[in-house]
C-alpha distance (Angstrom), angle and dihedral (degrees) to the residues before:
residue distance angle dihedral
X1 . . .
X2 3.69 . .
X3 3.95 103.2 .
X4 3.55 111.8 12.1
X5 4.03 88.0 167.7
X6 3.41 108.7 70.1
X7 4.05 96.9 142.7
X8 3.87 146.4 -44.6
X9 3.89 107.0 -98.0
X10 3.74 85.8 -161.5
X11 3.91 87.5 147.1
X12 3.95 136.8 3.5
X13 3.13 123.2 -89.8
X14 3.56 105.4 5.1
X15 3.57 132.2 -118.2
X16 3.91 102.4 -106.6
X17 4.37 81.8 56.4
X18 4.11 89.3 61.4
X19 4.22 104.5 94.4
X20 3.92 125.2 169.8
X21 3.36 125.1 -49.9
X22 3.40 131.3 -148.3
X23 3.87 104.7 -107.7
X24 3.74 115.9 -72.6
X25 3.87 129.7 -167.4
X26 4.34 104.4 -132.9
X27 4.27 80.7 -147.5
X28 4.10 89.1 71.2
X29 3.83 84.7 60.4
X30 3.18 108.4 23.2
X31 4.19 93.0 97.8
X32 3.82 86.1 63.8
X33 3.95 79.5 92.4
X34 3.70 94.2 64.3
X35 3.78 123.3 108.4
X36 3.74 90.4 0.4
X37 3.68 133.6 97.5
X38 3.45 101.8 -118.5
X39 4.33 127.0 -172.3
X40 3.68 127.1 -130.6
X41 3.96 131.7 -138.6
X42 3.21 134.6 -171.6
X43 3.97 129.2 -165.8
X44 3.85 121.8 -135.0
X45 4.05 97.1 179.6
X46 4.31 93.5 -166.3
X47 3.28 135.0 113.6
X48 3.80 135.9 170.2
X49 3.65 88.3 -138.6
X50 3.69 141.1 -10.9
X51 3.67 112.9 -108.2
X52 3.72 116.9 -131.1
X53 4.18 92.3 -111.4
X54 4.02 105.1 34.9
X55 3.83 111.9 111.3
X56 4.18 91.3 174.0
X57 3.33 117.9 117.8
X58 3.68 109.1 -90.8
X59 3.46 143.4 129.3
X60 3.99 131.0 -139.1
X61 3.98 126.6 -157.3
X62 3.86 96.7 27.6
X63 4.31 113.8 158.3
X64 3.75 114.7 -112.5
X65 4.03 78.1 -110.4
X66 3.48 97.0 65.8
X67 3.70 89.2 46.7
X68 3.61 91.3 46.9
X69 4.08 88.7 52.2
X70 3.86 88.6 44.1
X71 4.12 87.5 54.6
X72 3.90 90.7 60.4
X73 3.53 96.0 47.7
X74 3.69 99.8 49.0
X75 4.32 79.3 53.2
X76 3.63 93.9 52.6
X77 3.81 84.4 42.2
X78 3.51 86.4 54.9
X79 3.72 105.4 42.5
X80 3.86 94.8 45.2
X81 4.21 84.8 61.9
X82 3.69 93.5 45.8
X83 3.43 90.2 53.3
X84 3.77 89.5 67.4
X85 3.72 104.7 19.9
X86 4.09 107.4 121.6
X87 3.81 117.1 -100.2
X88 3.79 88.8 -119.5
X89 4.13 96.1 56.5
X90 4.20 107.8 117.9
X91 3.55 113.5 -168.8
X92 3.83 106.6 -152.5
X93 3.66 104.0 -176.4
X94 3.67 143.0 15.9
X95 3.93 137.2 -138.8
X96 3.58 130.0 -160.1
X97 3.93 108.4 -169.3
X98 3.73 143.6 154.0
X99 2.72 135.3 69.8
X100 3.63 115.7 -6.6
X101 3.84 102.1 -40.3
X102 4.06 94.3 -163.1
X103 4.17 91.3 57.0
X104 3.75 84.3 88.0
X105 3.63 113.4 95.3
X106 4.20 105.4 -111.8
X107 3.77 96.6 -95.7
X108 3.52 94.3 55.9
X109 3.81 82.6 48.4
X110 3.39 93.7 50.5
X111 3.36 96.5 42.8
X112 4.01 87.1 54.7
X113 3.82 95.4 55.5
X114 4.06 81.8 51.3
X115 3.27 99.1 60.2
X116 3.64 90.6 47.7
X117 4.15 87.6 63.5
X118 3.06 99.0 33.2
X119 4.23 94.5 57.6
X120 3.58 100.3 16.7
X121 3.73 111.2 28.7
X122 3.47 97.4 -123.7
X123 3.67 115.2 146.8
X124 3.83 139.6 149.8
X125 4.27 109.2 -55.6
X126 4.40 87.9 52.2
X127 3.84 119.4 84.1
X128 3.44 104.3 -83.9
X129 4.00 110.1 -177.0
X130 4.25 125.8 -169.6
X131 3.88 90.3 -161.6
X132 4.02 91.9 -169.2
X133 3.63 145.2 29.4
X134 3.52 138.6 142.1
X135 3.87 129.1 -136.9
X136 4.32 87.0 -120.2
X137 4.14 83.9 62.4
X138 3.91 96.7 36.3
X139 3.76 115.7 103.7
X140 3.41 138.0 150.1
X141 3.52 93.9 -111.4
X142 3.74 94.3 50.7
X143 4.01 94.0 53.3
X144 3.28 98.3 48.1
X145 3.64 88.7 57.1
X146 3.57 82.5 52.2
X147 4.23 86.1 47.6
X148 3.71 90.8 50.5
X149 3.76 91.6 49.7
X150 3.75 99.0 48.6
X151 3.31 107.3 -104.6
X152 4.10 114.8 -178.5
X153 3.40 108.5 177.6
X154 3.94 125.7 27.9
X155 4.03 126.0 -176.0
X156 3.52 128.2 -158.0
X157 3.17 125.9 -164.2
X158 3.96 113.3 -141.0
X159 4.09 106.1 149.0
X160 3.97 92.7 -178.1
X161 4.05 142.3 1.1
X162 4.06 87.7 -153.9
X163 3.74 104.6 100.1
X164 4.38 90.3 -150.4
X165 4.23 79.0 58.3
X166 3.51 104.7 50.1
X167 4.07 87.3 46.1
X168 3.98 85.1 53.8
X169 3.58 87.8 50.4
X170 3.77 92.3 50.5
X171 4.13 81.1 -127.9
X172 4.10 104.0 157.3
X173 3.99 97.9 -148.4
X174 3.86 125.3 80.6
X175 3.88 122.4 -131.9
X176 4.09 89.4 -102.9
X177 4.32 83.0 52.7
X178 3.77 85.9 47.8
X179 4.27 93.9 46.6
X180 3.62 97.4 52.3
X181 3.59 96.6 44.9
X182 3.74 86.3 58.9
X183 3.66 94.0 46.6
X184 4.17 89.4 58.0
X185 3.75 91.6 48.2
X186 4.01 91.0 50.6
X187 3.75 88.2 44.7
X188 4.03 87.0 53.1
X189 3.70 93.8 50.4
X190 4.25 115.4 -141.8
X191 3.47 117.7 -177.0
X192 3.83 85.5 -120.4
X193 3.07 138.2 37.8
X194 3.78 131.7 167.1
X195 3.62 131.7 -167.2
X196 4.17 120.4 -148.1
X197 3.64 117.0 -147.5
X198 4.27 131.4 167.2
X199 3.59 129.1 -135.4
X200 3.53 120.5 -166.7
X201 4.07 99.1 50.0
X202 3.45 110.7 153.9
X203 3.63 123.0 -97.3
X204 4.15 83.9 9.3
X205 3.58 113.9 145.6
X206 4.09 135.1 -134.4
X207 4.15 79.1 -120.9
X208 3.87 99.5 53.3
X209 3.64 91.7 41.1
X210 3.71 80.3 56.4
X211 3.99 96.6 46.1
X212 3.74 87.5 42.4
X213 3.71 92.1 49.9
X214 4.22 90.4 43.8
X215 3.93 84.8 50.8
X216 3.82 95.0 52.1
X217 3.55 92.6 47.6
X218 4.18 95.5 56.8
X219 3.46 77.0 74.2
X220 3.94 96.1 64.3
X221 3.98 83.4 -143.2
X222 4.12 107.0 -169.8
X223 4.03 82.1 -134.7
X224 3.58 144.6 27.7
X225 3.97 123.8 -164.5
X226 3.37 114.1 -168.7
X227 3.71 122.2 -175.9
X228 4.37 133.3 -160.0
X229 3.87 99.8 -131.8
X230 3.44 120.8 -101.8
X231 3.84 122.4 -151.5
X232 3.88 109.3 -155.1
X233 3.66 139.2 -176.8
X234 3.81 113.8 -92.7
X235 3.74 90.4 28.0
X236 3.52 130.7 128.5
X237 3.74 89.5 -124.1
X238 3.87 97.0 42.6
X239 4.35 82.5 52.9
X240 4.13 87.2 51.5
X241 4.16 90.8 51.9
X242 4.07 89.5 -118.9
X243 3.26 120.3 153.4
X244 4.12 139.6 178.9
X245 3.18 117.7 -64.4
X246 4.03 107.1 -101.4
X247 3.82 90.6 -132.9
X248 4.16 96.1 62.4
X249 3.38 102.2 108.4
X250 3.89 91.2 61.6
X251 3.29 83.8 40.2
X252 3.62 90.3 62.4
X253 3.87 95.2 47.8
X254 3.65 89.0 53.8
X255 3.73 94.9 53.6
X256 4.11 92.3 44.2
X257 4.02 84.2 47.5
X258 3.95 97.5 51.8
X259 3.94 100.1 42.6
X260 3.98 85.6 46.6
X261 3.93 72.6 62.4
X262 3.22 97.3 44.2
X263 4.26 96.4 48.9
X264 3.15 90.0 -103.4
X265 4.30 110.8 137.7
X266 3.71 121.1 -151.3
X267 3.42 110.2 -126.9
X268 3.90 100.1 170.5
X269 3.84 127.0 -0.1
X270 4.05 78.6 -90.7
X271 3.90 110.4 37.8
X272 3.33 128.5 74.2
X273 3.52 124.4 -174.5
X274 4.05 134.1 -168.7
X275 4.21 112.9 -110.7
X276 3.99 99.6 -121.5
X277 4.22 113.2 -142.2
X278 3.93 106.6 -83.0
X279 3.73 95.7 21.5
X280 4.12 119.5 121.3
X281 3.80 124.3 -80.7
X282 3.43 119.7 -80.5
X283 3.69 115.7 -95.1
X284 3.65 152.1 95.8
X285 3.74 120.3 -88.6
X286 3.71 119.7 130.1
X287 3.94 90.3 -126.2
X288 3.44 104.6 41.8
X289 3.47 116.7 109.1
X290 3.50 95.7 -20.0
X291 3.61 101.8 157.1
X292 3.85 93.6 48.8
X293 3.82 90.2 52.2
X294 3.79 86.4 54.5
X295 3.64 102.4 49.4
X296 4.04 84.7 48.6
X297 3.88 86.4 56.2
X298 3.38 99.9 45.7
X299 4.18 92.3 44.8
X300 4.04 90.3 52.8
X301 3.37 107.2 34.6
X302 3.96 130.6 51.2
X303 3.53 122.6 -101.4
X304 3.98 92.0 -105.9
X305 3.61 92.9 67.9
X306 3.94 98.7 50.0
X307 3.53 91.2 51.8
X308 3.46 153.7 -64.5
X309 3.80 102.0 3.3
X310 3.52 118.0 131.3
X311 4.39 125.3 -127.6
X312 2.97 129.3 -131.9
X313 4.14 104.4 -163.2
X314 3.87 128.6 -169.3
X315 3.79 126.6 -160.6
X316 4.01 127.7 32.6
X317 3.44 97.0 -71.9
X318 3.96 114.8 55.9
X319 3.54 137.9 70.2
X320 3.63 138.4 -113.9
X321 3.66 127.5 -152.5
X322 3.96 121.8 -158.0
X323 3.55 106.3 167.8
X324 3.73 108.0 -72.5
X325 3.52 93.0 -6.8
X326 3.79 123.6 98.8
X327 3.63 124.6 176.2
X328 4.09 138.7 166.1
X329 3.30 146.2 141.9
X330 3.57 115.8 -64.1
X331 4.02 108.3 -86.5
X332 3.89 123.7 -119.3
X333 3.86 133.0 162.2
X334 3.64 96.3 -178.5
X335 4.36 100.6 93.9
X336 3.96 86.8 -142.6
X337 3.69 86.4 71.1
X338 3.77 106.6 29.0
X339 3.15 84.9 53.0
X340 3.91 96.0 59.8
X341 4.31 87.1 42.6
X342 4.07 91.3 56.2
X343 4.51 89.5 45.7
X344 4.14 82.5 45.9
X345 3.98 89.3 54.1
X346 3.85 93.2 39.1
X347 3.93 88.5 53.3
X348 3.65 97.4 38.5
X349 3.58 122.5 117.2
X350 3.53 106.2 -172.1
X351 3.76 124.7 50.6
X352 4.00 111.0 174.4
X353 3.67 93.5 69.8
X354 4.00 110.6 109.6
X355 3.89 107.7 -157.8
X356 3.94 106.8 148.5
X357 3.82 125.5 42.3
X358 3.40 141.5 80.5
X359 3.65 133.1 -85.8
X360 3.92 128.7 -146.7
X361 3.22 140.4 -110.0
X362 3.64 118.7 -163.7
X363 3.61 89.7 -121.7
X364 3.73 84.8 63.4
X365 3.64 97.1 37.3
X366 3.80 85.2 60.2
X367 3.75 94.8 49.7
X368 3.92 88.7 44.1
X369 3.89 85.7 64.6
X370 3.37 102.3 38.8
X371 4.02 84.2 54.2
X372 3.76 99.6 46.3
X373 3.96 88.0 46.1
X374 3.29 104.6 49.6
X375 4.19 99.3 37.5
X376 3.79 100.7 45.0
X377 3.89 107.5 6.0
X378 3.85 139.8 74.3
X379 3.69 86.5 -85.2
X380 3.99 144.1 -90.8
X381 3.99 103.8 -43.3
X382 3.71 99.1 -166.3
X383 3.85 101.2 -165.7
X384 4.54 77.4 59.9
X385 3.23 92.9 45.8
X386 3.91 90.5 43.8
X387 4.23 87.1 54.6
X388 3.43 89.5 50.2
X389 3.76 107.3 46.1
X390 4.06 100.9 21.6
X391 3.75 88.8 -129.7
X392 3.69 141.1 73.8
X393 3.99 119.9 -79.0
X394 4.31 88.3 -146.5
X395 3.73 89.9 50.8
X396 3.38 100.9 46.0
X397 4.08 96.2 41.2
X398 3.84 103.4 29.2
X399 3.90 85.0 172.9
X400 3.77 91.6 81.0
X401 4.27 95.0 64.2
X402 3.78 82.2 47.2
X403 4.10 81.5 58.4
X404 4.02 84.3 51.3
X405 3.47 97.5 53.5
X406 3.49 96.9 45.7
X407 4.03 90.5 55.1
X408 3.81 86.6 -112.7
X409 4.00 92.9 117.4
X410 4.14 140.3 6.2
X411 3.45 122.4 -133.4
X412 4.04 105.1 -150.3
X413 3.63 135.9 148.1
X414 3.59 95.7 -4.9
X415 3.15 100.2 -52.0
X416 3.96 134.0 101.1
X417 3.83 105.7 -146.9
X418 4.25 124.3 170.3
X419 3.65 110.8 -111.4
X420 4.21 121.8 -132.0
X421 4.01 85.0 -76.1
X422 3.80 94.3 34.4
X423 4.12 82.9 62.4
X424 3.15 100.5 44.5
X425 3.96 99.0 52.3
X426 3.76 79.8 49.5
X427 4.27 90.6 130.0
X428 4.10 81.9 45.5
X429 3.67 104.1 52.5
X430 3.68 96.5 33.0
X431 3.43 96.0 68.4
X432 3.97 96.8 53.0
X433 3.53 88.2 70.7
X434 4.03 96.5 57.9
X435 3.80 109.1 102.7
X436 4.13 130.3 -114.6
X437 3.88 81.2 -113.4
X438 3.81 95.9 57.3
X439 3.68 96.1 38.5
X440 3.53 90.8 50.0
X441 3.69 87.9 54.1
X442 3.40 93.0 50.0
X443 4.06 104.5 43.8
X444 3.93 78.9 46.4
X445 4.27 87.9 66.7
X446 3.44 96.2 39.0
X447 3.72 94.7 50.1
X448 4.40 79.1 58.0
X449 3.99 86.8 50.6
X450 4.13 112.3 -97.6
């Protein structure tokens, strides 16, 4: 296949897609979060440095002022939602993304996990997740902050242990930088810990994908994601006239084949996780341990992202998710401009005001599920998505027997699961089931440059 990578449907519809809304109060929606187990994020905007592919919104270089300023808004941000959060609402989990959460000095990240309590009743026994750090921020001192506080689940992104890669990547920590970071978060002991490496890099070879992927694994990580590059506009890369290296798709199957090797179990085109003692053979069928793959979703990963749980997301950066309604601040990559969004939410007075997001259908609601279920979860159940939706998930999206026929997924017991091919086309087939609506939307931004 040509162009397997056609994008990352890591949520529905994506964040360029979400325009102005007409002014909405967060109190009418606000009782979404009843009865439900709901997640919460929170958005820590720094960086050291901006590495050459990110297109998040971030910002590198900021004072310890501005992050000090930044700290007090995301509490009054916080504070003003409590105030009229239902007394049902249970937050079950707890995100800490960016950004590089552990560039803030440790009472700023103290203070962080505080507010967390202190609004939202999190506290150490719930799944409490640090979704990014980076060996340059990770010291002992830091984690066991992050120990104290209850941390489950820690990521850290590495990309490469080839010095020649991580200068590609515009990635400002060396492979020794990257090693003894590693050794103080195995010394700490999380239940989780996941490793992030890139395939794709260019001028990366199938042998130091294989020494980076050796490296990573002295570490015994619970998890390895491990991402195709992705050259965006407003990058450093996309400035420089790189692109992906034309070899990543067998670069891909090589990495799936060697941590199959390794134990490791694919459970999305992206994660892979360690086989446990006792658990099912390694493998690929769409019924095969199919309730142990669930409960290892649902213990890792927040409720949002196995699927319909609503977000709740503090700071200018993250998104919240109440029901069909999905709001943010507006998105840039460009620091000019993310820079002006973070001084706007630093000087803002008034947070439960919903002005920019995106509002659902329930023709997009339905392909949002069908999305989140079939990429990261145990698979399309149809009599679930039948409850849901009050119609039939073939009928409505005959795309998806199409994908059987073509070998790309199985239907069995139910369930509609991607096969070995189906998986690895993941950033292929994901995209087919974004609608002329969103794509509109989204050709619409990048015709204005994000």
């Amino acid at each position: 296949m040509e162009h397997p990578y056609i994008q990352y449907m890591y949520s529905y519809p994506h964040k360029i897609a979400y325009r102005t809304l007409p002014e909405l109060e967060l109190r009418d929606y606000i009782g979404r979060l009843s009865g439900k187990e709901n997640s919460l994020y929170f958005h820590i905007p720094f960086c050291q440095y901006k590495c050459g592919y990110c297109n998040l919104f971030s910002l590198a270089g900021q004072s310890r002022q501005q992050m000090e300023a930044y700290a007090a808004a995301m509490e009054r941000h916080a504070r003003q939602i409590a105030e009229i959060m239902p007394k049902e609402a249970v937050f079950s989990d707890l995100t800490l993304g960016g950004g590089t959460p552990l560039l803030l000095p440790e009472h700023l990240l103290r203070k962080v996990f505080s507010i967390a309590g202190e609004c939202f009743g999190i506290e150490a026994g719930k799944q409490i997740i640090v979704a990014e750090t980076s060996p340059n921020q990770t010291t002992a001192e830091k984690l066991n902050i992050l120990k104290k506080e209850g941390v489950s689940r820690l990521s850290i992104g590495v990309q490469s242990f080839q010095e020649e890669e991580l200068l590609t990547l515009r990635r400002f920590h060396t492979a020794d930088e990257a090693r003894k970071a590693l050794g103080l978060i195995r010394d700490t002991g999380f239940a989780c810990v996941n490793i992030d490496l890139i395939y794709g890099i260019p001028g990366q070879t199938r042998e130091s994908l294989a020494d980076s992927l050796s490296q990573a694994l002295e570490f015994e990580p619970e998890e390895l994601f491990v991402y195709p590059l992705y050259v965006k506009p407003g990058t450093y890369l996309y400035r420089q006239g790189l692109q992906r290296a034309e070899d990543a798709f067998e670069m891909y199957q090589f990495v799936r084949e060697f941590l199959l090797e390794a134990g490791y179990r694919p459970y999305s085109m992206r994660r892979f996780v360690r086989e446990r003692m006792g658990q099912a053979s390694l493998g690929y069928s769409a019924s095969a341990d199919r309730n142990a793959e669930n409960e290892q979703t649902q213990k890792k990963l927040p409720v949002s992202l196995c699927g319909f749980g609503n977000t709740i997301s503090i700071g200018c950066g993250g998104r919240s998710y109440l029901g069909n309604l999905h709001f943010c601040a507006p998105y840039a990559v460009e620091p000019k401009r993310c820079s002006s969004i973070l001084q706007n939410y630093i000087e803002q007075k008034e947070y439960r005001k919903i002005t920019h997001g995106f509002l659902l259908s329930r023709e997009e609601e339905k392909r949002r599920y069908v999305i989140r279920h079939i990429l990261f979860g145990r698979g399309l159940c149809f009599a679930d998505y039948s409850l849901h939706f009050d119609s039939q998930a073939e009928e409505d999206f005959p795309l998806l027997l199409d994908w059987v026929s073509a070998g790309y997924a199985l239907r069995e017991e139910g369930f509609l699961s991607l096969t070995k091919e189906g998986v690895a086309l993941s950033d292929f087939l994901g995209p087919q089931l974004i609608s002329e609506e969103v794509l509109r939307l989204m050709e619409e931004r990048k015709i204005n440059g994000v």
